[in-house]
N, C-alpha and C positions, 0 to 999 in steps of 0.2 A: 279326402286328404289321407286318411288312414288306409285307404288299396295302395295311394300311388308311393307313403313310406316306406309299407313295408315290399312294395316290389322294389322302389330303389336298391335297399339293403340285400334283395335275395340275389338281385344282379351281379353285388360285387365280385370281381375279379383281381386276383394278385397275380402280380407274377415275382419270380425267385430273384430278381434283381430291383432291388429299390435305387431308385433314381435320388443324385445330390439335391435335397429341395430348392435348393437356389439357385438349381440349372434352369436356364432358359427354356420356357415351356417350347415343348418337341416338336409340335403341331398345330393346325391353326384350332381345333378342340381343345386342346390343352389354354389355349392363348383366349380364346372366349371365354372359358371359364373362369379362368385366372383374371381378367379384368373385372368379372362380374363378383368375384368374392372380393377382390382388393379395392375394389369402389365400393361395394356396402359395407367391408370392416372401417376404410375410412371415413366414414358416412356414421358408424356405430362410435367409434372414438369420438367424432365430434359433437356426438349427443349424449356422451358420458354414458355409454350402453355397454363398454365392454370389461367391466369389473367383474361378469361371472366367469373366473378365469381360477383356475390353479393356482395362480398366485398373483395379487396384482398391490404392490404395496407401495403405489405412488399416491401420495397426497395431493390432492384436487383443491382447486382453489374454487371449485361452486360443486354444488350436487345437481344432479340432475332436476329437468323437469319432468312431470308426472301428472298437468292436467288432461283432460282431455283432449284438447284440440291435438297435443301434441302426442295423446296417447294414438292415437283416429292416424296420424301422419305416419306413427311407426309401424301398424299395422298393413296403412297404404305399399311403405315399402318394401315391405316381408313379402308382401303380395306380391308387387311386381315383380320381385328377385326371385321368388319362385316360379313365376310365369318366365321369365329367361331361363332358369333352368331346365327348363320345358324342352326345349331351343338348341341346347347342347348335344351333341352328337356322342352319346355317352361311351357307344362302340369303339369312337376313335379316340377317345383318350387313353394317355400312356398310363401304363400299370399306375402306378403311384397316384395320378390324378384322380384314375376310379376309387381309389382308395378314400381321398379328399371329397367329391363329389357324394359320394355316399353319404360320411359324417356329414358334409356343409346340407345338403339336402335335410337328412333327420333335422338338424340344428334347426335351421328356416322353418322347418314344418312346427315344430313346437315353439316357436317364437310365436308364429300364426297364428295358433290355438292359443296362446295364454291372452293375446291380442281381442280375440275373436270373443273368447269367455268374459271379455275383461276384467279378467284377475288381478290388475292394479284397484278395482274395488276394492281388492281383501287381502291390503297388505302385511300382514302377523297371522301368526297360529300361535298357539303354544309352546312353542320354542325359542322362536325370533322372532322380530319385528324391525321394520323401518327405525324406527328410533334409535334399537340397540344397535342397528348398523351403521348408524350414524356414530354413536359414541364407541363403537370399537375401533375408529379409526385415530383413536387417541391413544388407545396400545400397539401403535406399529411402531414399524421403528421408521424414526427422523433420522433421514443421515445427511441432508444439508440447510443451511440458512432457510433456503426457499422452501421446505417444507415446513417449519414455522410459520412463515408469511402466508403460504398456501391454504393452512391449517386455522387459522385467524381468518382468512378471506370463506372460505367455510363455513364454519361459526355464525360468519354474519347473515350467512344463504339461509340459517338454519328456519326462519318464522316464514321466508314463502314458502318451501320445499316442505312442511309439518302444513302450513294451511292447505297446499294444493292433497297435500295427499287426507287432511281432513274432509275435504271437498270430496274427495272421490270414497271415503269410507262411509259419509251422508249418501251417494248415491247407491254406494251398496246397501246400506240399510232399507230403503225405498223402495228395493226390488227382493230384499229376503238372500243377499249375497255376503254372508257374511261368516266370519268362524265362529264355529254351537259358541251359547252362552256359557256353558257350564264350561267351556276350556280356556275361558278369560278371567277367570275369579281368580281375583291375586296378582295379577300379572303385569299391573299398573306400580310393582314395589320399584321397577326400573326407573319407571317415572319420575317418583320421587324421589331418589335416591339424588335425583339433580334438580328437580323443579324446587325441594324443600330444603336443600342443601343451605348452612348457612353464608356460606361465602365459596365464592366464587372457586376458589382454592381448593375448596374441598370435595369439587363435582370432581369426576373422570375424563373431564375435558381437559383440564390443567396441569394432567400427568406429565404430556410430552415437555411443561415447562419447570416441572421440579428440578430438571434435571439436563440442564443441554448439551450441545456438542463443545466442547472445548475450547473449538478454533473460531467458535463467534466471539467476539470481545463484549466485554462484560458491560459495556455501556449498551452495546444492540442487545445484549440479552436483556436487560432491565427495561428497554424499550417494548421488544415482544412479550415480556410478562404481563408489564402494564397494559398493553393494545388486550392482551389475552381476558384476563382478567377485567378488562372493559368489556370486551365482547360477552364472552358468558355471560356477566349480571346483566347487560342490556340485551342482550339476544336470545341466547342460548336458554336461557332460567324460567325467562318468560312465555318462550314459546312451548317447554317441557310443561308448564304451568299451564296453558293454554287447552295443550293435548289433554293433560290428567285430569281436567274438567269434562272437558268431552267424553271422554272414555268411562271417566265414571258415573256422570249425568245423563248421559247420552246413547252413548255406544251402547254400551253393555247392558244396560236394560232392556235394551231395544232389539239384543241380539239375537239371532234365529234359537230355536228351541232343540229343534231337529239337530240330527249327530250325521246322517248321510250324506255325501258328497249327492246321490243320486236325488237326494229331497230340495236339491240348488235347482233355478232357473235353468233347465235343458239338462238337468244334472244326470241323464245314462249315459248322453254326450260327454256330458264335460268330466264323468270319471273315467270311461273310455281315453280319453284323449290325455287325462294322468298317467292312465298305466303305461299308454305306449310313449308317452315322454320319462318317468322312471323305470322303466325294463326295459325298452327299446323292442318288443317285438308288439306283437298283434293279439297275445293269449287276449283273452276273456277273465272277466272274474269268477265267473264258475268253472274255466279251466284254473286257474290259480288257485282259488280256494282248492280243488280236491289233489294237487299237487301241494299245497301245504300241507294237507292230512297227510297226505301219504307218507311223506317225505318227517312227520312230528311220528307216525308210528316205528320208523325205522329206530329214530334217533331218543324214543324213550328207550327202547330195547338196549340199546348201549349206554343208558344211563343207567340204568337198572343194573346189568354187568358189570361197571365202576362203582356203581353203589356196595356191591358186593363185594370187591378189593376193601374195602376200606373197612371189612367185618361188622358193619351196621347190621342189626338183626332185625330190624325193622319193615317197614310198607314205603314204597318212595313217596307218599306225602308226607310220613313219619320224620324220613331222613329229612326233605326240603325245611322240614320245620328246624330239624335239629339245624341244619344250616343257617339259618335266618338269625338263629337268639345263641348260638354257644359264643364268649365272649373272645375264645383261643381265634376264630376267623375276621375279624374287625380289629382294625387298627384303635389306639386310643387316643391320637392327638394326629392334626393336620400332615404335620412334618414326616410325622412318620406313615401314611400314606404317600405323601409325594417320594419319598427316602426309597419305600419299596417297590416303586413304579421305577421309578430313576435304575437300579440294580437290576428288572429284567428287562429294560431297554437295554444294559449294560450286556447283561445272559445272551442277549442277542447278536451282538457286535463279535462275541468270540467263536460264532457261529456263521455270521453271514458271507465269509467266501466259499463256503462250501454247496452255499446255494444261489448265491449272484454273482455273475462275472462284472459286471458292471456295479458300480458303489456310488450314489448321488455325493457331489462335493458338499453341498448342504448340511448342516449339524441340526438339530432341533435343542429348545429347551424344555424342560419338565414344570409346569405350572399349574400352580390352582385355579379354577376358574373364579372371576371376576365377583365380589358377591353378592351383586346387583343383578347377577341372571343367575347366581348357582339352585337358588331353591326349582325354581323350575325346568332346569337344565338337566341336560342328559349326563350319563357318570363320566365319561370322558370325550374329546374331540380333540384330533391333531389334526396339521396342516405342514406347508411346508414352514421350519422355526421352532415350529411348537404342537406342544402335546400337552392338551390339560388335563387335569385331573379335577372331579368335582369333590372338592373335602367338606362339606355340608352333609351335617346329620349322618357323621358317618356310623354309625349302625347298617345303615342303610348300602355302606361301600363295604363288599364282602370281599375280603381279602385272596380268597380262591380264585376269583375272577379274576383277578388282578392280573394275573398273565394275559391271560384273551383277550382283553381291555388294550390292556399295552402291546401287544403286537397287533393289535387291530389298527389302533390310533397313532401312532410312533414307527419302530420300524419294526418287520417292511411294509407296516400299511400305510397310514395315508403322508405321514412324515419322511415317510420313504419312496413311494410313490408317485406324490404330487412332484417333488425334486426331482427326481428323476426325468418326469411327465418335462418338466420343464426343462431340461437342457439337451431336448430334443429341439435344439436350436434352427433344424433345417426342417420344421413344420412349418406350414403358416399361420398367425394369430390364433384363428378359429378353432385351430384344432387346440386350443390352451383350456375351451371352456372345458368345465366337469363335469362325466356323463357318470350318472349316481348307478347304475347299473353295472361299468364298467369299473368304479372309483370300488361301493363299497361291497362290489364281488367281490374285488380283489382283497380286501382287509379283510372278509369275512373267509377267504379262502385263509388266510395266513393265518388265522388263528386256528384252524386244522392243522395248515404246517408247522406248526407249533410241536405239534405228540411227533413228529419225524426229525424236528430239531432239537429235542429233548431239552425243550423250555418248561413245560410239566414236570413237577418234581415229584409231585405225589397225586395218588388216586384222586383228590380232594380238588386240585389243580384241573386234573383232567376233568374230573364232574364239571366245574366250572366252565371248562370249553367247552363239555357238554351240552351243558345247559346253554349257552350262548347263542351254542348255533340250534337249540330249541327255539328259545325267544328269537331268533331271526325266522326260522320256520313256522312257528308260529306267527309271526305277523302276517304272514301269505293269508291263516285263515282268518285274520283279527279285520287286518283292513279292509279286505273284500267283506267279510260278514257285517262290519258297521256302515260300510260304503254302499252295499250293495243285498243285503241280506235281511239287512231290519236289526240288527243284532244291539240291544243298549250297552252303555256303561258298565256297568255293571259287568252284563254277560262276558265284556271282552277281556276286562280284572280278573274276573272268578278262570278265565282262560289261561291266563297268565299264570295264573297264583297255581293251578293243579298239574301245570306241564313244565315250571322253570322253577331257579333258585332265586328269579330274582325280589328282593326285597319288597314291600307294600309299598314306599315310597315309590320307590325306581316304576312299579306297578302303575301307580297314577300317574306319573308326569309320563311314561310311555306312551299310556293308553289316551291321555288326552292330545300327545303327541300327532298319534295316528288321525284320532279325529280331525284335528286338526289342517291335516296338511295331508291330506289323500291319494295315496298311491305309490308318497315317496318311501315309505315302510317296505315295501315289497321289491326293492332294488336288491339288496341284502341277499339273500337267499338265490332270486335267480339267477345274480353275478353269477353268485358262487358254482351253482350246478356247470353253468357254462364253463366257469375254469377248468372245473375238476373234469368236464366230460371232453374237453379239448384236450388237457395234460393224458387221460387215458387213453384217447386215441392215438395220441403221440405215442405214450409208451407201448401201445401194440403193434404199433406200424415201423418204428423204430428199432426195437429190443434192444438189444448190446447197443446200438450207437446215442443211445435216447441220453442227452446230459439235460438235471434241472437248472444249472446255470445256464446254458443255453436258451431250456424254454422259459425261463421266469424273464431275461433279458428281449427277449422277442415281446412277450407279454407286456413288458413294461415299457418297451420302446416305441408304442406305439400311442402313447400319452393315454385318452381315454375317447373310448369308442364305442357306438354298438354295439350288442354283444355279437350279431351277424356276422361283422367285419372282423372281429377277434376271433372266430370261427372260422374266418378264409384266413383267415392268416397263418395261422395255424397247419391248414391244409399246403397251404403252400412251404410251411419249417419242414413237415414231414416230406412235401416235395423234394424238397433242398437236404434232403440228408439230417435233419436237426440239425446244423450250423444256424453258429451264434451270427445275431445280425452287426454285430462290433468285429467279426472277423477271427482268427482262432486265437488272437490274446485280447479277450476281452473284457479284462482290465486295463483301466486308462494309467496311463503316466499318471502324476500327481507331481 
């Protein structure tokens, strides 16, 4: 599986003219193909499969199922859809189709593997979990009647779709498939945030009815409150209650000991088959790891350098500390962390035509995270809407970062991006999902372009993106050395702690991050190389014609891809003269 990936992606071919995606495929390859991905996205819609998407904020009147027979079935047709694409005449499709084939290919392949592994045994790590995705669908936004009722009819799904997926965490247990123990302590607070709740009203399910749309009349509203409000205490409460039994009785004693993905059931496989689903190529972990090294030696040296601007007379663990407890860097109240996130989103808006031709219609808002996942949560996460900010224990939220945070999460990273990604209206569905490689290269690139966009105001500032993109470089050697190396807890802390700024907290919930969920830590870093080493190609091949609006708009226009495919594409801008792919005004009307 992992030859025939990565020879797909080395195939890819561009050519300089991208064809209208809603033109009638060209050829009868084009037309096999096309039937073979629009009957399995149809096929994925109808199994409630195609939520890993850039953005998908339709309210579902059932959740998916997730026992086995049906897990066995998904598998079956990942299978076969990649046996037809066996089948396809890859040579005779038109430029643009090879483009589609490559992604839909990667995509199938890692469908297959998680299939294969079955990773629905192990569904949470340390960050997320099945549950909280359930109950995040209560902060989206309702914008008619029928998501209401959709919303309610959900609710009611909630005790088989918790039992089936209890069912299949029992079988992971049985076989030693499970996420380490040590990264589940605590993390049943979500749980009860709703299983113990006294009423009905006061879980995070009942949000969307605090508050409705307008244009329903006030008697349907007091109807869907009441149904609402019925469901949670009869469904929803009990079946949270159900789980937090389990997990704490159960699960979690029972949980494997071991921190290595490698120490799973087939586990040199089944980390193998991570990396090349978050990085999209074929490295090895012991090529990873020592391109992390390399790559944390560069980038202490320019910490060291900024350290120096800032006249610290000190040793850089001296300064990290001074970083960590001076009280001038940490906000002292909620608000005023989100206040100062909000203003360099803001820094950023009076700067972004100079670097994007193209401008998503999309707006985001600036929010705290939820405070049922903030203690164990990451410091921030945007999407397309929104950009949170985590205000917990802020000692721990060093204000220096707070640029590279926000341009990472917000714009132009993923609040920027994802929107973008998405009104590339002439892709097909598939290409909506999120390739974490191409997603947070790109965020982790922007908070480079940060020191070009004169978003750093001070030495202090720039350390902080410094250090950022340490802790991103750093994960290269963290997750391969626990996945792959024997490396403890501890070891990958004390890692953390003598090469970044970031906080002890931030440290733990990172670090069990990684353990937890293997491989996807190491997107970060290689995105970014790949950006950066496409953009300097451009600008050598280029010179005087090379515009960043051009290549960020090329970049962005292509939603999210293998890093391979972003690599031809590229090849093919510098083909074309660096022209913008929107034409030479490429900004839109409004």
């Amino acid at each position: 599986m992992k030859k025939t990936f990565s020879l797909a992606l080395a195939c890819v071919c561009l050519a300089s003219t991208l064809l209208p995606a809603n033109a009638a495929p060209t050829n009868a390859a084009d037309r096999q193909f096309k039937a073979i991905y629009t009957a399995e996205w149809q096929w994925r819609v109808s199994q409630h499969l195609d939520g890993d998407s850039e953005s998908d904020d339709r309210i579902e009147a059932a959740l998916p199922h997730v026992d086995p027979q049906t897990e066995a079935s998904h598998l079956a047709r990942w299978q076969s859809v990649m046996a037809q694409l066996e089948h396809v005449a890859r040579d005779k499709l038109s430029p643009r189709e090879r483009i589609n084939y490559a992604v839909y290919r990667a995509q199938i392949g890692v469908l297959i593997d998680a299939q294969r592994f079955r990773e629905y045994e192990k569904p949470l790590n340390a960050d997320s979990s099945f549950w909280t995705d359930v109950s995040s669908t209560a902060r989206q936004n309702f914008k008619t009647p029928a998501d209401y009722r959709n919303f309610i009819a959900q609710m009611g799904d909630v005790p088989r779709y918790f039992a089936e997926q209890t069912a299949n965490m029992r079988a992971g247990l049985a076989r030693g498939f499970t996420a380490p123990k040590v990264t589940l302590i605590g993390r049943d607070v979500s749980l009860a945030s709703i299983a113990e709740a006294k009423a009905p009203e006061d879980t995070v399910f009942y949000i969307p009815f605090k508050s409705m749309l307008a244009s329903i009349p006030a008697a349907e509203q007091a109807r869907l409150r009441s149904d609402a409000a019925r469901v949670i205490a009869e469904k929803v409460q009990p079946a949270y209650a159900a789980l937090q039994k389990f997990m704490r009785d159960e699960y979690v004693p029972r949980a494997r000991e071991t921190l290595a993905a490698e120490s799973l059931p087939d586990g040199k496989a089944y980390y193998q088959s991570k990396i090349v689903e978050f990085t999209t190529t074929a490295l090895t972990a012991e090529q990873i790891h020592r391109i992390g090294l390399e790559e944390m030696a560069k980038i202490n040296a320019e910490m060291l350098a900024t350290m120096k601007q800032t006249g610290f007379a000190g040793d850089l663990p001296a300064f990290l500390q001074f970083l960590r407890s001076d009280p001038r860097f940490y906000a002292r109240t909620p608000d005023e962390l989100l206040m100062r996130a909000a203003y360099i989103a803001k820094a950023f808006d009076a700067r972004a035509d100079q670097y994007f031709g193209y401008l998503p219609r999309r707006r985001f808002a600036v929010l705290a995270v939820p405070p049922e996942q903030a203690p164990y949560y990451t410091s921030g996460r945007g999407g397309p809407g929104v950009y949170y900010v985590n205000t917990y224990d802020l000692p721990s939220r060093a204000l220096y970062s707070l640029p590279a945070l926000t341009l990472h999460e917000s714009a132009p990273g993923h609040a920027f991006q994802m929107p973008v990604a998405l009104e590339q209206t002439d892709l097909p569905p598939f290409r909506r999902a999120y390739i974490s490689a191409f997603g947070e290269g790109w965020a982790l690139y922007c908070e480079r372009l940060g020191s070009e966009m004169g978003i750093y105001t001070t030495p202090y500032e720039t350390f902080g993106m410094l250090s950022y993109q340490a802790w991103r470089a750093a994960r290269l050697v963290v997750d391969t050395g626990i996945h792959a190396k024997g490396w403890t807890r501890a070891q990958a802390q004390a890692y953390l702690h003598d090469n970044t700024a970031l906080s002890q907290h931030e440290i733990e919930t990172e670090v069990d991050r990684y353990i937890s969920w293997p491989g996807q830590a190491l997107s970060y870093y290689l995105g970014e190389m790949a950006i950066i080493r496409a953009r300097k190609k451009a600008e050598t091949a280029l010179g005087a014609r090379f515009d960043i609006r051009a290549f960020h708009d090329t970049v962005l226009q292509l939603g999210s891809v293998p890093l391979p495919v972003l690599e031809a594409r590229i090849d093919t801008f510098i083909a074309d003269g660096g022209k913008s792919p929107y034409g030479p005004k490429s900004m839109p009307a409004y």
